[in-house]
Each structure stands twice: as structure tokens, then as C-alpha cells.
C-alpha positions in Angstrom: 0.0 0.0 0.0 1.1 3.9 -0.7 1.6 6.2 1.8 -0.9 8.3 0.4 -3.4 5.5 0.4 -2.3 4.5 3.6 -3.7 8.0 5.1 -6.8 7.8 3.1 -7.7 4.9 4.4 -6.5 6.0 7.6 -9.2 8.7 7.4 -11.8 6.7 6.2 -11.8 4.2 9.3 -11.4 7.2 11.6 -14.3 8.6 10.7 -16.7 5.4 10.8 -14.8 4.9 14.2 -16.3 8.6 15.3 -19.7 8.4 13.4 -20.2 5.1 15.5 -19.3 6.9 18.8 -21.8 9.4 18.4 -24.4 7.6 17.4 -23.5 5.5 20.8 -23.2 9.2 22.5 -26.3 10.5 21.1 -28.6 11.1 24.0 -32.2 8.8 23.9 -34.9 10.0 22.9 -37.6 11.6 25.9 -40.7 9.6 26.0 -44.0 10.4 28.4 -45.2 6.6 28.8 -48.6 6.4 29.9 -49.4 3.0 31.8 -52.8 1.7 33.1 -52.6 -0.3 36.2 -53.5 -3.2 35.1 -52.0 -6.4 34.0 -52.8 -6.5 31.0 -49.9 -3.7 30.0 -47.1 -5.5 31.3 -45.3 -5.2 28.6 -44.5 -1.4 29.0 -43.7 -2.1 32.4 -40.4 -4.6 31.2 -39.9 -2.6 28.5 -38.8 0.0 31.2 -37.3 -2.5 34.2 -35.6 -4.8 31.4 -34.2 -2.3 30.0 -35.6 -2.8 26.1 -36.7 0.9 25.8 -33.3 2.3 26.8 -31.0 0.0 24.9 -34.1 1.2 21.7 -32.9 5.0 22.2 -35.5 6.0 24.5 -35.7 7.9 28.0 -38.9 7.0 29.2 -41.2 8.3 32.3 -43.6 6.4 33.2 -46.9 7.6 34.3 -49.4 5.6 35.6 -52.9 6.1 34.3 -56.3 4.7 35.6 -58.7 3.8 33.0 -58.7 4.0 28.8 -60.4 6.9 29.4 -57.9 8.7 31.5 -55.3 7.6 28.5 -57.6 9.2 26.1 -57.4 12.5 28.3 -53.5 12.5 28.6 -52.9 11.9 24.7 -55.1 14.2 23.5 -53.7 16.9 26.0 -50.6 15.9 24.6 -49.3 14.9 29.0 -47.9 11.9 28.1 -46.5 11.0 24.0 -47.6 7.2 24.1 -50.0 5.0 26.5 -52.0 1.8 26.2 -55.3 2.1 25.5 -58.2 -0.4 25.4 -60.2 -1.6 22.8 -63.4 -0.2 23.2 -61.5 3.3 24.5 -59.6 3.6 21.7 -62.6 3.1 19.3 -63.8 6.1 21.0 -61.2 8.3 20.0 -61.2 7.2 17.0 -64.8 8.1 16.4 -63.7 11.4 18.3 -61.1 11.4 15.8 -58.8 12.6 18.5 -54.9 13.3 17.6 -53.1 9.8 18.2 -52.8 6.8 16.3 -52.4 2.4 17.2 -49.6 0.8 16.3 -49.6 -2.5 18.0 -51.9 -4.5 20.2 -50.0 -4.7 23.7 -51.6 -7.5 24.4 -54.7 -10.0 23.9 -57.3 -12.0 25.8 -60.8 -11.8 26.4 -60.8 -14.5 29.2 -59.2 -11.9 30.9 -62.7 -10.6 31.8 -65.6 -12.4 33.6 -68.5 -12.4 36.0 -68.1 -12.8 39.3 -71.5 -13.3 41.8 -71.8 -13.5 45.6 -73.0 -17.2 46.3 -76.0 -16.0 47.9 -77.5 -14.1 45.3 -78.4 -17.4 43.7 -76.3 -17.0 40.2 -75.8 -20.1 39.1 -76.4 -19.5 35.3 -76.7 -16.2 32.9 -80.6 -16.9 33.4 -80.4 -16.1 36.9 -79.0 -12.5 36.3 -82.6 -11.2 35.9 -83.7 -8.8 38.0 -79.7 -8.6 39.8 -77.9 -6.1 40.1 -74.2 -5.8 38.5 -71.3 -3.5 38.8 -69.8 -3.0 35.4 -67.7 0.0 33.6 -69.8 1.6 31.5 -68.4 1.7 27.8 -66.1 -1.2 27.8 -65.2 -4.7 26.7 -67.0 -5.9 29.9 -69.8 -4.3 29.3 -70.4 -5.5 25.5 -69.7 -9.0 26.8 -72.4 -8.3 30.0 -75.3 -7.3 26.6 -74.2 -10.4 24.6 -74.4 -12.7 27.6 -77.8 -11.5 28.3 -79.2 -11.6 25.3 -77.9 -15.2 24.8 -79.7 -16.5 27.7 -83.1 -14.7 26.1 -83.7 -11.6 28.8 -84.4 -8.5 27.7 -81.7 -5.9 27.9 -82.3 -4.1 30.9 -83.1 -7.2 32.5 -80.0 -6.7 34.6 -79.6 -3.6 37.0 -76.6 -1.9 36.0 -74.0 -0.2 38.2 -71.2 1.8 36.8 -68.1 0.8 38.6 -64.2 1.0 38.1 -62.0 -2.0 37.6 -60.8 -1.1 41.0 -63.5 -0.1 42.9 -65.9 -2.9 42.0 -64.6 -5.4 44.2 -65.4 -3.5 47.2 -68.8 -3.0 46.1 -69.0 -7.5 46.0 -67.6 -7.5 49.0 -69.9 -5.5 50.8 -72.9 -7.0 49.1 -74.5 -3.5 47.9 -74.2 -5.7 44.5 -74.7 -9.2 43.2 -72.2 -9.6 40.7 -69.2 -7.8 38.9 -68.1 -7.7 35.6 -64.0 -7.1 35.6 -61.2 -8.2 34.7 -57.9 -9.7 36.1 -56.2 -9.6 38.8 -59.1 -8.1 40.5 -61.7 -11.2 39.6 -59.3 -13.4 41.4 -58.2 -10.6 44.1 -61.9 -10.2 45.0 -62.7 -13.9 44.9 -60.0 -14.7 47.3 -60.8 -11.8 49.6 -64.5 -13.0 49.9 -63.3 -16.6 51.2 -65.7 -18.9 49.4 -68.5 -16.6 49.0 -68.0 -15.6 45.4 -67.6 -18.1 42.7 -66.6 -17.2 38.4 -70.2 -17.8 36.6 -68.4 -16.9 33.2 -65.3 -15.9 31.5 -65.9 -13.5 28.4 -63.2 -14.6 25.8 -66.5 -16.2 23.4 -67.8 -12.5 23.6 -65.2 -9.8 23.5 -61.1 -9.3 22.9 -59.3 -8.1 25.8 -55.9 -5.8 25.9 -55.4 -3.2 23.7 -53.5 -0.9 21.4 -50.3 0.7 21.7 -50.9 4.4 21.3 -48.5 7.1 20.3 -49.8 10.7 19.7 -49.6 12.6 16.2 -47.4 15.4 17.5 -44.8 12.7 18.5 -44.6 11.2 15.5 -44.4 13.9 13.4 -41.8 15.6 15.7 -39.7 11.4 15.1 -40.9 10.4 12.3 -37.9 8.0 12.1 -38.1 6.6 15.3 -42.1 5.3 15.6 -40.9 1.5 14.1 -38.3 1.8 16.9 -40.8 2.5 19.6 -43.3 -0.2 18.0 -39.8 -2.8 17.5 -39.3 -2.2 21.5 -42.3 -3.0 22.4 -42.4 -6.0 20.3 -39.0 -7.1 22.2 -40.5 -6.2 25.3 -43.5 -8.8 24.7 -41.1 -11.3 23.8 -39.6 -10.9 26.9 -42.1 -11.6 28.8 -43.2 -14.5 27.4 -39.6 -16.0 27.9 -39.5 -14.5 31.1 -42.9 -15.2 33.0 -41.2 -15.6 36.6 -39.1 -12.3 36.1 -42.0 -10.1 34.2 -44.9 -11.4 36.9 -42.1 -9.8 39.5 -41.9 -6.6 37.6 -45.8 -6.1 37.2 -46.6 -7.1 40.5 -44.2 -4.1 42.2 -45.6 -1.7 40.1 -49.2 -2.6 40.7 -48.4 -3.0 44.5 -50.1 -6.8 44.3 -49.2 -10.3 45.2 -47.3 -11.6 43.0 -49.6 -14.8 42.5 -52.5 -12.1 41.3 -50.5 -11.3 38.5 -49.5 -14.7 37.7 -53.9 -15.7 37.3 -54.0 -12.8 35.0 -51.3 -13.9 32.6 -53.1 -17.0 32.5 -55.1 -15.6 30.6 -53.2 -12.9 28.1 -51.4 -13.5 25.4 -48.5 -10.3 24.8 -48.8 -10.8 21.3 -48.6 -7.4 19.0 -50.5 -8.4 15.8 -54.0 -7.8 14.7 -55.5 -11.1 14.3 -58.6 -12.2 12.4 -60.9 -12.5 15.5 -59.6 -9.5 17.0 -60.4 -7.2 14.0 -64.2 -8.3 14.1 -64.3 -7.9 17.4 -63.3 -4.3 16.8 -66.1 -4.1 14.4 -68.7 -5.4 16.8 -67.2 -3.2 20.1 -68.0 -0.3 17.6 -71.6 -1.1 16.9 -71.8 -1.9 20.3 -70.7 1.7 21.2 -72.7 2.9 18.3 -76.2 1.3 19.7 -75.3 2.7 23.0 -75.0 5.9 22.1 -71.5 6.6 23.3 -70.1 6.9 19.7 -72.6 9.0 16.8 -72.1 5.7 14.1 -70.1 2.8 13.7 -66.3 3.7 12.2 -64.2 2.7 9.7 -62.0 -0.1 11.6 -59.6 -0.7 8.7 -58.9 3.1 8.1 -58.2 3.1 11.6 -55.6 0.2 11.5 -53.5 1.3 7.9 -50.5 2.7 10.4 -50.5 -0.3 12.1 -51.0 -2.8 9.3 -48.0 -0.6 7.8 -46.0 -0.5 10.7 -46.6 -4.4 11.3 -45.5 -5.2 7.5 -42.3 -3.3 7.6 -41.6 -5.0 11.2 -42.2 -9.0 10.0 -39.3 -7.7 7.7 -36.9 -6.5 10.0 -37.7 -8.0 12.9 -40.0 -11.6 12.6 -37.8 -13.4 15.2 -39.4 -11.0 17.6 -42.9 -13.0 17.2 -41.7 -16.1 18.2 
């Protein structure tokens, strides 16, 4: 080799040699991560305690949310940049056409939600709701499956007395006996059930009816503001969900300090989700049927376009089983 091609080449590997340090140097990128406290969004949680957001570029602050609703709120107001959201929340905003956008279900499972009766109310079948009164959130997964249950065993629809409850509070409300049955979803079923020491028993799981988790959610303004770096987020979460489902022991020990629970409460809720990100067949018509649900309830003006609603997802989900398919298994 010549000197002067010595020095050129020199040059050349001293330059890759600083581009790679600062891209290593370059500080992550700030994220507001909305989280529901619930089980079901586990996934964020080890994306954060494992370490998979970080070692993705990201800085991320996690702020713990309540309901879909709440998520709604905090997206649209542009307090946090991504959040989970569930499905019948989600179709909301979507018929709100409020400034965020899905790209990836955090996680799946309608078994996740059932009805859970006080022994002395007598529920021993869906025909014996009539006439009882049940705590349910109004506008939800739960309370789609709560309609379809009823109108399978042949009662009218407001053969049930309905009390609007949170996830969290309608336990309590069992407990106490001020109503016959909940309709929730895990850990609290199995929380509430173990509380009431044999005086509450699962009529029904809901997994026939409804799909359970959610969508990942990531506002407008963040993605327009990194463009380039929403497949990263959506590639992170994807590893995060992989993670878990390696990592069962170590993700139930995550979820259950964050949610301040046992840890076996977490482990009878995983029993009954699948952290999967895509958008399967069953899971789009249930989409479909949560928004003529909403529609006939009022709560949304008309049933919405549910594959408009998914293109950057469907997108998003293309490019990734690329890049990334190993992720999925």
C-alpha cells in the first residue's frame, strides 16, 4: 500500500470509528409513557425494568394512568407522547377522531374478563342474572360481553340492573354485598374472589364475547416531531413482549411491584393474556362489533371505519415481520 493511500484509508476508518461513537453518545430520545394499572400492559412495564426501551434510544417516564379513558385524556392533551389504551377506548377516540394513532396491540385476551356473583345471590347461570344487580364499567369490553351474555340466555336488555363501577373499585362494592355480581377483569376477579373466602364463585369468562388488551398508542405530535423513530418504539415494544413471554417468573415480579399486588395475582392474570402485538382475524371483528356496540349505545354518533383506523398499524406491522419476525416467536 502507498503512503498516500495508507492515510486515506486511515481517514476513512477514523471517521466510521467517530460516526459510531456518536451515534452510541447521542442522548435517547424523551418519551411520556402512559401506563394503566392493570395487568394486562405489562409489557410497557419490562420494556422499562428490562431495559428494552433504553437499549431502543429511548428515555422513558412512566406515568401511571387509571382507566382508557384517563389515556384518552393525557394523549389528547398531549401529558404523556404514548400510553395503552383499550379496545373499546380507543374506538372512542377514533370516532372522536382525536390526535393519536395504534400501532400494535399490547396484548390479547378476552378471558381476561368475567363475572363474578356473591354465592348468595343465587347465580348459578346467565338466566339467573334477571332482576340482579351488577357492577360494570360503563363503555367497555366488559360491558359489550355483559349485553351479549344477556341476550344469549333470552332476557331483555335491561333485565339486569346496571351499576357503573371501576376496575378497581368494584370489588369493594361485591364484597360489601351492595351488588350481586361484577363484571371485571384480572387480577381483580381473582383478588376479589379470594378476599370473599368462598363466597363468590366465576359464573363466566368473556373470551366467546369480547377481545381483551389493547392498542399501543403514540400521539400525532410525536410522531411527526420522530418520524424515524415510531418502528423503533413499536420494534421495542415488540421485544418487550417477547420478553415476557420468555420470562414469566421475572415479568410477573416486575408487574406485581408496580401494581403494588401479590405476585400470585398477576401470575392468574397472565393465564389468561397472550402479549402478542398483531392484529388477528378475530380480533379485528371484534373491533367491528365493540363499535356497533358503542354505536347502539349511544356513546359513539355511528359505527367507524376499523380498517382506516388500522393502515399505520397494518403498515407499521408489515415493515416490522421484515426487519424483525424473530421478535414474534
Amino acid at each position: 500500500m502507498t503512503i498516500s493511500k495508507f492515510w486515506i484509508a486511515l481517514a476513512l476508518a477514523s471517521a466510521a470509528i467517530l460516526n459510531s461513537a456518536s451515534a452510541q453518545s447521542a442522548p435517547p430520545t424523551k418519551v411520556r409513557l402512559g401506563v394503566l394499572t392493570t395487568a394486562s400492559q405489562a409489557a410497557f412495564t419490562v420494556g422499562v425494568q428490562a431495559g428494552i426501551f433504553r437499549r431502543h434510544g429511548f428515555d422513558v417516564e412512566v406515568i401511571p394512568l387509571a382507566t382508557g379513558a384517563q389515556a384518552n385524556q393525557a394523549l389528547a392533551a398531549d401529558q404523556v407522547d404514548w400510553s395503552g389504551g383499550g379496545i373499546e377506548s380507543t374506538v372512542v377516540a377514533w370516532a372522536t377522531e382525536l390526535p393519536f394513532t395504534a400501532y400494535a396491540m399490547y396484548a390479547k385476551g378476552g378471558d381476561s374478563y368475567g363475572i363474578l356473583v356473591r354465592k348468595e345471590s343465587h347465580i348459578n347461570s346467565p338466566a339467573d342474572l334477571r332482576g340482579k344487580t351488577v357492577a360494570v364499567p360503563q363503555g367497555t369490553a366488559p360491558a359489550q360481553g355483559l349485553s351479549q351474555v344477556v341476550l344469549k340466555a333470552g332476557l331483555p336488555a335491561d333485565a339486569v340492573k346496571r351499576v357503573n363501577a371501576s376496575y378497581g373499585s368494584m370489588g369493594q362494592m361485591l364484597v360489601q354485598g351492595s351488588v350481586d355480581a361484577m363484571v371485571g377483569l384480572e387480577p381483580f376477579l381473582t383478588l376479589t374472589e379470594d378476599t370473599m373466602q368462598g363466597k363468590a364463585s366465576l359464573l363466566m369468562r368473556l373470551g366467546q364475547y369480547v377481545q381483551g388488551g389493547g392498542f399501543f398508542l403514540i400521539t400525532n405530535n410525536w410522531a411527526k416531531a420522530h418520524p424515524d423513530r415510531v418502528a423503533d418504539a413499536v420494534e421495542a415494544l415488540w421485544e418487550s413482549q417477547q420478553w415476557l413471554r420468555q420470562h414469566p417468573a421475572e415479568a410477573t415480579a416486575f408487574q406485581a411491584a408496580f401494581l403494588k399486588v401479590d405476585p400470585k395475582y398477576i401470575t392468574a392474570a397472565f393465564k389468561w393474556l397472550s402479549y402478542d402485538p398483531l392484529v388477528d382475524d378475530f380480533t379485528r371483528q371484534s373491533i367491528k362489533s365493540t363499535s356497533a356496540y358503542l354505536a347502539t349505545e349511544g356513546l359513539i354518533s355511528r359505527p367507524i371505519d376499523i380498517d382506516q383506523n388500522l393502515k399505520s398499524l397494518d403498515k407499521v406491522t408489515a415493515d416490522l415481520k421484515t426487519r424483525a419476525a424473530d421478535l414474534l416467536k
